[in-house]
C-alpha positions in Angstrom: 143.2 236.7 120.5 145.5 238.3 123.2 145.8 241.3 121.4 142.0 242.2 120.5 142.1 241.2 124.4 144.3 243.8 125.2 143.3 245.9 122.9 139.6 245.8 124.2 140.8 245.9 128.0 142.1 249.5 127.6 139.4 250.6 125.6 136.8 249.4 128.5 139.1 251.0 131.1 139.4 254.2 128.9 135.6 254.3 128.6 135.6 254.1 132.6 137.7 256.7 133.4 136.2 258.9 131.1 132.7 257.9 133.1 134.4 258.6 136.4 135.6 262.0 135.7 132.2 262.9 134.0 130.7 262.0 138.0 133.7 263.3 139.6 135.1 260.1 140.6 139.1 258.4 140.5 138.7 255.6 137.9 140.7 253.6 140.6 137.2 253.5 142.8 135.9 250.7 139.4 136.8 247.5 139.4 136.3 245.7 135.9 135.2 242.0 136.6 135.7 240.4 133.4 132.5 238.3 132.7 134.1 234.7 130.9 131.4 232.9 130.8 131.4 231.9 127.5 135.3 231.4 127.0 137.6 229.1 127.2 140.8 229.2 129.9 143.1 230.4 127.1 141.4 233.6 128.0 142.4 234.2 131.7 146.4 234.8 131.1 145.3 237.5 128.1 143.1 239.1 130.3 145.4 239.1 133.2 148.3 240.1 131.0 146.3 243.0 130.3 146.3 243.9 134.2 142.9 242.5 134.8 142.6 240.1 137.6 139.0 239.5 138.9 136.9 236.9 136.6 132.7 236.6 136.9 131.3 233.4 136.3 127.0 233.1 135.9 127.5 229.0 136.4 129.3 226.8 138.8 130.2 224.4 136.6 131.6 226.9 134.5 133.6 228.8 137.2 135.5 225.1 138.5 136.5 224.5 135.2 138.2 227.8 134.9 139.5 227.9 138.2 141.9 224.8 137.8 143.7 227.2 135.0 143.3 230.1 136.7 146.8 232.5 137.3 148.1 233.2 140.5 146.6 236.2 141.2 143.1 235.3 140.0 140.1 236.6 142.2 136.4 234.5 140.9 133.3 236.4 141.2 130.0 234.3 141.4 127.7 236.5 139.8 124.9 234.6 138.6 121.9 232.4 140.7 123.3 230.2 142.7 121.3 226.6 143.8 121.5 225.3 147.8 123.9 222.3 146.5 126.4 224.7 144.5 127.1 226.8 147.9 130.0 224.4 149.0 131.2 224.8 146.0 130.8 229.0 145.3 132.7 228.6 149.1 135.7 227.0 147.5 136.6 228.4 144.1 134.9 232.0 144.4 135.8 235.0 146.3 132.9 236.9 146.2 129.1 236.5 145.7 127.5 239.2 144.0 123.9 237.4 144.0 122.9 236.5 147.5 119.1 237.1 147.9 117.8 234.0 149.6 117.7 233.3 153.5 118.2 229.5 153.2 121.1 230.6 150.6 122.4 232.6 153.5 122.2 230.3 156.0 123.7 227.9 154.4 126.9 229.9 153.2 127.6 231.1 156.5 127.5 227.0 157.8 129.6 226.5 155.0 132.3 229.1 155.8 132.5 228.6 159.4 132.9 224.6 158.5 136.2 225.7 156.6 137.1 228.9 158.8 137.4 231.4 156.2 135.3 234.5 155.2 133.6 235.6 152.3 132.2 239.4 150.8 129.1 239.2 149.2 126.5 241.5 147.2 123.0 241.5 148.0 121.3 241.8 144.7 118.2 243.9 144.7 115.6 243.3 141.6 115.3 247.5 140.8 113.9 247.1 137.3 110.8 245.1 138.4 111.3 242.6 136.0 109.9 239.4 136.8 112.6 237.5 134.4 115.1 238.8 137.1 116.4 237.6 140.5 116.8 239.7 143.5 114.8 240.9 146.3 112.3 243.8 145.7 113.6 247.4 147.2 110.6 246.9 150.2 112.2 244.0 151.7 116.1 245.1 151.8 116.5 246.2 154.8 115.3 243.3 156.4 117.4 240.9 154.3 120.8 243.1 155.3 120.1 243.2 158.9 119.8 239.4 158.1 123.4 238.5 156.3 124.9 241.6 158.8 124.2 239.1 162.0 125.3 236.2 159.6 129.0 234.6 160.9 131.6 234.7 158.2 130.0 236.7 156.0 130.8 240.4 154.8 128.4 242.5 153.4 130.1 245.1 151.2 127.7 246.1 149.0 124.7 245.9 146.5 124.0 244.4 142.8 121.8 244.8 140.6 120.8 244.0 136.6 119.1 246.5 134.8 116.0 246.2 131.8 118.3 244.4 128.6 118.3 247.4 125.9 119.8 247.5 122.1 121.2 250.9 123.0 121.2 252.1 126.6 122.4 255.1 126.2 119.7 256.9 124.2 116.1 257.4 125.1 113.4 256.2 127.6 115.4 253.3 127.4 118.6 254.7 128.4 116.1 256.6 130.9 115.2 253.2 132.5 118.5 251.8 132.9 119.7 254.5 134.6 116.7 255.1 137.1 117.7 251.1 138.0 121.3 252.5 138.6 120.0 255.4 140.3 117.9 253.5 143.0 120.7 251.4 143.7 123.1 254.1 144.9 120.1 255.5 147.3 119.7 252.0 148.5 123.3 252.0 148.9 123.4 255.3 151.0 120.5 254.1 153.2 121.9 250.9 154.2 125.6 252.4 154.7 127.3 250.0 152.0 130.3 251.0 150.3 130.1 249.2 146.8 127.7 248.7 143.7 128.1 246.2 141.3 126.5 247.2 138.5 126.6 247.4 134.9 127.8 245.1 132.1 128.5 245.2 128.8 125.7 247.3 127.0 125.4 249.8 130.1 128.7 249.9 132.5 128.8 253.7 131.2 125.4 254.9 132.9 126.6 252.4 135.7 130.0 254.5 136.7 128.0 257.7 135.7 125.4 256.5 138.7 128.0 255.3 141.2 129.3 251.9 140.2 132.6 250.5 141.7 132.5 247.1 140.2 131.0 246.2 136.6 130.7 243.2 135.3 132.0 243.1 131.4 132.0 240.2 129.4 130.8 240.8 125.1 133.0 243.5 125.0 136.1 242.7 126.1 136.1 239.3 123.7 134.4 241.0 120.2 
């Protein structure tokens, strides 16, 4: 297993440096969060043997359990929705929150944070596909939202997220097309608000993501097949 691993590590990172020099980018600007959710621990010391550090967990649950068996140098990303009574939680085990679209979810992680005296960097996720089978708050009412977690104590905005429409192959067609106008609004978002980072793109479409501007993607399937 720690070989396909490995093997499938510098294959992802080959793919995004290839992406990055296609859009005139250092490959050093991505940051491949490695999506675990459906692995066991044994996975974390393959993945960080293989130079990867930063884990992205959908569940709570999921990410404590991985946490106790976490290396050293482990960073957790909390990437999925989140619930009012996981935030002390998130605030303990995670390093980042890629997800944060809710003002009582906000309020309540900043009260959290100040309780412990620590800081946390989170995404704002934005819903840019339309999808109602998707979390995040509609382009309209960002601006609001970020002037919102900006005056927030303890909490650093650094960027945006976003999911884009689930497609068999996302790199042909109007369906390709779609995915990448998601990515696309993003990165304008991104520039209007001033915020330096993207997280964006997973498995099936971290290659439009880079093309579009991504500097964090989220890969899990791929990096376990």
């Amino acid at each position: 297993m720690s070989s396909i691993i490995a093997g499938n590590v510098v294959a992802v990172q080959a793919e995004i440096a290839a992406a990055c020099a296609r859009s005139r980018r250092a490959a050093s600007d991505v940051r491949l969060i490695a999506v675990t959710k459906s692995q066991g621990p044994e996975v974390l010391a393959a993945l960080a043997a293989a130079g990867v550090c930063d884990f992205g967990e959908n569940r709570v649950e999921h990410l404590a359990a991985m946490h106790e068996a976490a290396p050293p140098a482990a960073r957790f990303h909390a990437i999925g929705r989140i619930q009012s009574r996981q935030i002390a939680r998130v605030v303990a085990l995670a390093a980042c929150l890629h997800s944060l679209c809710d003002h009582d979810h906000l309020a309540e992680l900043s009260r959290r944070l100040e309780q412990g005296a620590r800081r946390m960097q989170v995404f704002v996720q934005v819903n840019t596909s339309g999808e109602a089978s998707k979390a995040g708050l509609a382009p309209a009412d960002l601006a609001r939202f970020v002037d919102e977690v900006r005056a927030a104590p303890a909490v650093d905005l650094v960027g945006l997220m976003t999911m884009a429409p689930m497609v068999d192959d996302a790199a042909r067609g109007a369906d390709g097309d779609a995915v990448r106008r998601c990515f696309a609004e993003l990165r304008a978002l991104s520039e209007i608000h001033r915020l330096p980072r993207l997280s964006m793109g997973m498995s099936q479409d971290f290659i439009i993501a880079v093309e579009e501007g991504a500097t964090d993607v989220r890969v899990g399937t791929r990096l376990f097949a």
